[in-house]
N, C-alpha and C positions, 0 to 999 in steps of 0.2 A: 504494500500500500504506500502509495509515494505522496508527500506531504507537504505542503510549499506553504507562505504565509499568506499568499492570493486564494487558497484554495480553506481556510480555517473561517467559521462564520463567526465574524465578531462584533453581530450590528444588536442591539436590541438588549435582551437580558443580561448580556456580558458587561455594559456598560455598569450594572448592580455590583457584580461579580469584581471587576476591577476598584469601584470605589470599599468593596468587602475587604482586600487585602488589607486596607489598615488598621479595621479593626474586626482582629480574629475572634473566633466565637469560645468562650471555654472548650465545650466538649465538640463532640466531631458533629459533619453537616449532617443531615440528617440524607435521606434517598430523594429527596423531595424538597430543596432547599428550603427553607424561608429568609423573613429576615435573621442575616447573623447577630446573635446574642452578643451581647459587647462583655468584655472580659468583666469580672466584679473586683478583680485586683487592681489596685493602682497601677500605673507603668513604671516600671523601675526606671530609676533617675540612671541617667549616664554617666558611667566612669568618669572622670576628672583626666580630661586630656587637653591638648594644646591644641589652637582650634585650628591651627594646621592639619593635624592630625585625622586619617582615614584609616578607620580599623576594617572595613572590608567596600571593594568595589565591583560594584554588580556591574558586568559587561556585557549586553546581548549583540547575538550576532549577526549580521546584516541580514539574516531571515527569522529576527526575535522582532515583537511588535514594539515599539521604542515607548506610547504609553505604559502599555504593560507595565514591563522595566522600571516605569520612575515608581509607577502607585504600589506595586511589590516590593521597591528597595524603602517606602516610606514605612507602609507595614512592619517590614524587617526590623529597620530600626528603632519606629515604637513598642514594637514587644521584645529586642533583645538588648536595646539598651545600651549601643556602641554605633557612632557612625557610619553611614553606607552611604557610599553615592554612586551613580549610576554614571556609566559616559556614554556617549555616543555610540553608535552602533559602529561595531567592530567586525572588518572582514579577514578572516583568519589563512587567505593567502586559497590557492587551489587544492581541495579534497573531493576524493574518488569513494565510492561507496563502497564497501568490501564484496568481493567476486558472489556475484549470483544475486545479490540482494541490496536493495534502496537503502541498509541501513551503512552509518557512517563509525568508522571505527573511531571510539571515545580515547583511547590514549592517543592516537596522534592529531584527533582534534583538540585536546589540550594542550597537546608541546606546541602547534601551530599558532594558539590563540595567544600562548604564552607570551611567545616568539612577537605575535604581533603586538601586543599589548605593551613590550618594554621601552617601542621607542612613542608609543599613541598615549595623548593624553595627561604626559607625563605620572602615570603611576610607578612607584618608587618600586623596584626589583624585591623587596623583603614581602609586600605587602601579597594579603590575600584575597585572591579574586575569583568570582562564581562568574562561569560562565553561562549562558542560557541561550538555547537555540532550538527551534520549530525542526531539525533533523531527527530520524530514527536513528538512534545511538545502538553500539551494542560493543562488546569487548573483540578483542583480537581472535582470544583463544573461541570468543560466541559460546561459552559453558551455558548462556540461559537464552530464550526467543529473544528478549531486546533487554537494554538497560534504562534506566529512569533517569541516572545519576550516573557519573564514577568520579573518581576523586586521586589526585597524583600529587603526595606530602612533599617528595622533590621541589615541585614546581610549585608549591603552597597555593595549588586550586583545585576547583572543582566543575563541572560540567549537569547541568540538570536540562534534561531534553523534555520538550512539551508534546512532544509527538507520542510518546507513552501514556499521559494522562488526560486525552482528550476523550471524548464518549462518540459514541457510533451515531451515527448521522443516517439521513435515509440515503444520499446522497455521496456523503465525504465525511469522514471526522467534526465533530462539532467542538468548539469553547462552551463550557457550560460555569454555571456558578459552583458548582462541586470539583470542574477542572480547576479551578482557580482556588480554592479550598489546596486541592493535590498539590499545586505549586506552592503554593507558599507554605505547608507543610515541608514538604520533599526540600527547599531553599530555604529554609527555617534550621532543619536538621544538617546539611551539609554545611552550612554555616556554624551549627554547634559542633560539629565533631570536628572538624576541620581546623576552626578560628578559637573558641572555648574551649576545646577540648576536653568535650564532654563523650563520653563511653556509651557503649549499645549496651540493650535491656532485653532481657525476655519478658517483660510485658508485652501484651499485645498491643494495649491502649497508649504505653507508652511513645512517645516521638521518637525515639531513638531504639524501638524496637526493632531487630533483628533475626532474622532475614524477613528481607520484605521481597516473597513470591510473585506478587499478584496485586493487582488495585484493589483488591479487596484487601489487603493488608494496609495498601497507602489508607483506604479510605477508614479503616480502624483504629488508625494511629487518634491520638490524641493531639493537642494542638503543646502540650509541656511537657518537659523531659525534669524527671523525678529531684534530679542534681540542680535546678536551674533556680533560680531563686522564684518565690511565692509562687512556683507549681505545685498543685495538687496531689 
């Protein structure tokens, strides 16, 4: 199933769904969104840093929606409580889809984006950066059908592909308000293990539960990981 950002419907309900990333719902969406419940915790105050200072920078890639991007990096930052900002949409040089199949191999679309990222925008070489991109990802060795996510500690990034958590369409793939739920779960989490350096759970519920099989795992997670301050 090949996946472009011309071909993802994002006129109408989505609009909800985008303004939703900022403010995530305690427990999971439900099958049937409504409105998202707003957190009953305060938002924890931001570390004490220098206002130079960028603790992670969200990069989508010239086939990521560039609203998307801003209203999901604001989110992030009001519920994790460290700086994020968003650049420009980044194009990570020429990549081939791995033999037989539309989907695109996730470690060298990291080292690619890396690469492109070190002279764009000036972000500083230490710094940690999620990438996001509308491609069907999947590993070199392909040990599962696709990936959601992978993540390369070397290159202190990560990769979360939206091509995994979008819902079947009559047509083509659809954005829904529950895809947008996925992402900012799925980018919430690579960001904690990643950046905080928070650990996987065998909770189900938990955000940081591990292995996640299946969107029915994304969609079980919970929105806080056990270790992260006034989580549940």
């Amino acid at each position: 199933m090949s996946i472009r950002r011309r071909q993802i419907l994002l006129a109408g309900p989505v609009l909800l769904s985008l303004q939703a990333c900022s403010t995530p719902p305690v427990q999971p969406a439900p099958a049937q969104p409504t409105e998202p419940v707003r957190p009953a915790q305060p938002v924890q105050p931001a570390p004490a840093a220098s206002s130079d200072e960028v603790a992670v920078y969200l990069v989508p890639l010239g086939d990521f929606p560039q609203r998307l991007a801003v209203n999901l990096a604001k989110g992030l930052q009001q519920a994790l409580g460290v700086r994020i900002e968003t650049t420009a949409p980044l194009e990570p040089g020429r990549l081939t889809p791995l033999p037989g199949t539309n989907q695109y191999e996730s470690e060298a679309l990291l080292v690619a984006g890396r690469v492109a990222s070190a002279s764009f925008a000036g972000i500083p070489e230490a710094s940690y950066c999620l990438f996001l991109t509308v491609r069907p990802i999947n590993s070199a060795a392909a040990a599962s059908r696709y990936q959601v996510s992978a993540h390369n500690r070397g290159l202190n990034s990560s990769v979360v592909s939206l091509a995994g958590l979008l819902e079947p369409g009559q047509d083509r793939p659809v954005f829904t308000e529950r895809t947008a739920w996925r992402l900012f779960k799925m980018s919430k989490r690579a960001i904690g293990e990643m950046h905080l350096g928070w650990s996987r759970s065998t909770e189900p519920t938990d955000l940081m539960y591990a292995p996640i099989l299946s969107l029915e795992d994304v969609d079980r997670l919970g929105y806080e990981h056990a270790a992260q301050p006034g989580a549940h």
